[in-house]
C-alpha positions as CSV (number, residue, x, y, z in Angstrom):
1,X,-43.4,41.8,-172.0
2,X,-41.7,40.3,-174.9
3,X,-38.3,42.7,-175.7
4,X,-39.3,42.8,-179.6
5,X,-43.1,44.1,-178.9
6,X,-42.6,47.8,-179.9
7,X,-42.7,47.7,-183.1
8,X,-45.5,45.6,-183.5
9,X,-47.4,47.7,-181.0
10,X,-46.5,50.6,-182.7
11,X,-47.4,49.7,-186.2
12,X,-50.7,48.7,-184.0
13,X,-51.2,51.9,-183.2
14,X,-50.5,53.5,-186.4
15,X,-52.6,50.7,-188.3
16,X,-55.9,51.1,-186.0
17,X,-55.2,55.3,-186.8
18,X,-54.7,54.9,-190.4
19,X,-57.8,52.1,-191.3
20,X,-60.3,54.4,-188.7
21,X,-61.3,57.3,-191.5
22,X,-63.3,54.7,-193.7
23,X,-67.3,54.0,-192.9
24,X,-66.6,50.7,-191.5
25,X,-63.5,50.4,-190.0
26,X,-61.8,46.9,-189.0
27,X,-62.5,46.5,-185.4
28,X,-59.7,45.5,-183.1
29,X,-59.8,41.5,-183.4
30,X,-59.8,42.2,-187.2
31,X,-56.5,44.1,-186.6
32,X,-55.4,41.5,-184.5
33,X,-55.5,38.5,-186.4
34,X,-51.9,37.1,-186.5
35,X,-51.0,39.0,-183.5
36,X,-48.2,37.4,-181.3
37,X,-50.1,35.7,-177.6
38,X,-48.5,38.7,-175.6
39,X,-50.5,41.1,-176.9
40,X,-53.7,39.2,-175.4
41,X,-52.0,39.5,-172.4
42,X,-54.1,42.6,-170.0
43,X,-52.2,45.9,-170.1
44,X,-52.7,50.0,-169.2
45,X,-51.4,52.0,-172.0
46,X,-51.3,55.2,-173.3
47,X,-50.6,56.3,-176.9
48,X,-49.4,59.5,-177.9
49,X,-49.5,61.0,-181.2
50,X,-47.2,64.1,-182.5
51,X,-46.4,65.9,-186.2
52,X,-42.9,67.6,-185.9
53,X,-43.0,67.5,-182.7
54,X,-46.1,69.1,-181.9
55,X,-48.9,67.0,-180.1
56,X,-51.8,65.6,-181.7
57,X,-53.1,63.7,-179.6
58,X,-52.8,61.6,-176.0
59,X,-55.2,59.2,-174.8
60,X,-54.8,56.2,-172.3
61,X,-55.9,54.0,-169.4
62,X,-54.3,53.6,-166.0
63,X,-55.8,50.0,-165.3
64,X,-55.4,47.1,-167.1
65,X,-58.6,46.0,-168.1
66,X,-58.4,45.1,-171.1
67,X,-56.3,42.6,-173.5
68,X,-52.6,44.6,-174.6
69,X,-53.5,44.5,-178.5
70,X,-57.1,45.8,-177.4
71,X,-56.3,48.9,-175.7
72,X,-53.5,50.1,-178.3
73,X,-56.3,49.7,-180.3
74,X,-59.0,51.8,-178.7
75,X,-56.2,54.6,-177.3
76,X,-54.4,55.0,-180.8
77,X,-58.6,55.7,-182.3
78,X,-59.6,57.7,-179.3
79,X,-55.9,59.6,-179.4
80,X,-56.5,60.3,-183.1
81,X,-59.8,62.5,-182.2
82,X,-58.2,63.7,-178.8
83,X,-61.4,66.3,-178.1
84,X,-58.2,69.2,-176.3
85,X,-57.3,69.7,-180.3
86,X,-58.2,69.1,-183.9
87,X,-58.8,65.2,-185.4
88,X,-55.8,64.2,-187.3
89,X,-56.9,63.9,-190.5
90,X,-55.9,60.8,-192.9
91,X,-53.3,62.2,-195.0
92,X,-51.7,63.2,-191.5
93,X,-51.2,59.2,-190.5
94,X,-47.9,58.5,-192.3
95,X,-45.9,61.7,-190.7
96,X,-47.0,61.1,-187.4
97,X,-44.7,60.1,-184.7
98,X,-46.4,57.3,-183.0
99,X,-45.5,56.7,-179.1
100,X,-47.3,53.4,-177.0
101,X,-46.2,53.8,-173.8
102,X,-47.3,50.1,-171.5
103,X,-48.1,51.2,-167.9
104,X,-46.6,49.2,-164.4
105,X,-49.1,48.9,-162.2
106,X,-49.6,52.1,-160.1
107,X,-48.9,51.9,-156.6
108,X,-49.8,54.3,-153.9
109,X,-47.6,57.5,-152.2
110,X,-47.1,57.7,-148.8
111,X,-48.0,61.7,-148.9
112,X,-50.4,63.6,-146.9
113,X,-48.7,66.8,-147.5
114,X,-46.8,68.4,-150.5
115,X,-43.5,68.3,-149.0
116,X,-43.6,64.4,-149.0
117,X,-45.0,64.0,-152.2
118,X,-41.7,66.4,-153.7
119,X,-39.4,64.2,-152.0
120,X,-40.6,61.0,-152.9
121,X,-41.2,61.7,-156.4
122,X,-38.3,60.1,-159.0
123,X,-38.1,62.7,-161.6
124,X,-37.6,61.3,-165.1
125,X,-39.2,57.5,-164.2
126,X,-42.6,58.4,-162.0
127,X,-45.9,58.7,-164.0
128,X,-47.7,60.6,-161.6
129,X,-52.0,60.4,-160.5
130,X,-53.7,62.8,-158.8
131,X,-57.2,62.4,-157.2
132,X,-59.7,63.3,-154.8
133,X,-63.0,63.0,-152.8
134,X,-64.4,66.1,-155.1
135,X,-63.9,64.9,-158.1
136,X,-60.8,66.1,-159.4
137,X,-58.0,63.5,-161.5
138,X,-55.0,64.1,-163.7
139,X,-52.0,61.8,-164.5
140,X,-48.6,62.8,-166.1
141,X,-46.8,60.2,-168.1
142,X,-42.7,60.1,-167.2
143,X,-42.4,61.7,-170.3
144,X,-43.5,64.9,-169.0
145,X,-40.6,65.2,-166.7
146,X,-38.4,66.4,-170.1
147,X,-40.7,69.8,-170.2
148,X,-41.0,69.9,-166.8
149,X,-37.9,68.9,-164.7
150,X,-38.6,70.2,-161.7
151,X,-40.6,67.7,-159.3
152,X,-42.6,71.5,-157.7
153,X,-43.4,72.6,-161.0
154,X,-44.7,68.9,-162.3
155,X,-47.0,68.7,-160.0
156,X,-48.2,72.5,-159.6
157,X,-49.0,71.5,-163.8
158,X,-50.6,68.2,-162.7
159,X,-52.7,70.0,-160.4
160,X,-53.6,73.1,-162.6
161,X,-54.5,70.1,-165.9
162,X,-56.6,68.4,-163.1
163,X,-58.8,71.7,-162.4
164,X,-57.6,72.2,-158.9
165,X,-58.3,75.9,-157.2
166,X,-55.6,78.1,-158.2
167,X,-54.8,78.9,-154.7
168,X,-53.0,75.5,-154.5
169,X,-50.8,75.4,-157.2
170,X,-50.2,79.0,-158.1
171,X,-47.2,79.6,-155.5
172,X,-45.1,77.7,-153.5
173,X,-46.3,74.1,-153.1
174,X,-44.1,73.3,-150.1
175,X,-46.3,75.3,-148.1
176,X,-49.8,74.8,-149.6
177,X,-53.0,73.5,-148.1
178,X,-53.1,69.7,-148.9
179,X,-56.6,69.0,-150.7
180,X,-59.0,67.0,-148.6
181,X,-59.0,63.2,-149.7
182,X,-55.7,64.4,-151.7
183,X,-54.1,60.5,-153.0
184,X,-51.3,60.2,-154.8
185,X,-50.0,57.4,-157.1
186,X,-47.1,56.4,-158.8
187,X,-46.5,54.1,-162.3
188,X,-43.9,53.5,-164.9
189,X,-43.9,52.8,-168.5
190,X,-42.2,51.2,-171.0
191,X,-42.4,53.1,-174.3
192,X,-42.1,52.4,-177.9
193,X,-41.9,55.0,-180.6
194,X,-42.2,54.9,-184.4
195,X,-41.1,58.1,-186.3
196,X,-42.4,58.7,-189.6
């Protein structure tokens, strides 16, 4: 990743928000034009969007599937009308806080119980994925770590945003019943934020 790429990918971001209210808007190889080669270049990402400091909206991949440039693109549009709360509306787009966050590939936890996964978790630099035979997924970005500091109560939050029973998360998770088909991954990101 080139070092300079933030604020490009954050202008990106802002950009794909700000042109998407019209009947037409630019697609993302219009937006992309005289883009720099890195940003063709496959990449996860997830872009967050806040208003002093309250979100607006959060939307991202975990796999790179599709060109850098491409998938600010598609996360800053789909983060914009994030369906958990209201569409920003265009005369929101130039006090928004604008956060592109490029994922490392995810790699797997050794856990089959809760007392692994707590130990091996680095608070402050582990995004976090949750998943199972039945269905159930979440993720937490690093970020998330700031409101929630404690590795128990990240993931007792990750489990509760992912739908599992309340049984498993609603008490200690040292000794809870480890889901069947529970896996557990881990990723970091890089992230780039433009204020207002």
């Amino acid at each position: 990743m080139e070092p300079n790429l933030g604020p490009v990918l954050t202008a990106l971001a802002r950009s794909a928000v700000a042109t998407s209210f019209g009947p037409r808007p630019p697609g993302a190889a219009e937006l992309l034009a005289d883009a720099p080669t890195a940003l063709g270049e496959r990449a996860a990402t997830f872009v967050t969007l806040d208003r002093d400091g309250v979100l607006r909206g959060c939307i991202g991949t975990l796999i790179a599937v599709r060109p850098l440039g491409f998938d600010v693109v598609r996360n800053a549009r789909l983060a914009a009308k994030d369906p958990r709360l209201p569409a920003v509306a265009a005369d929101e787009v130039s006090g928004l806080t604008v956060k592109v966050s490029v994922l490392s590939p995810s790699e797997p936890l050794a856990a089959q119980d809760f007392p692994t996964l707590l130990d091996g978790l680095r608070p402050g630099v582990d995004g976090l994925v949750l998943k199972d035979l039945d269905g159930h997924r979440a993720t937490f970005l690093p970020s998330v770590w700031a409101n929630q500091p404690d590795p128990e109560r990240f993931v007792a939050a990750l489990l509760r945003k992912g739908g599992w029973p309340r049984r498993i998360w609603d008490g200690g998770l040292r000794s809870a019943p480890w889901p069947k088909g529970l896996t557990a991954e881990r990723y970091g990101t890089t992230d780039y934020v433009s204020a207002p």
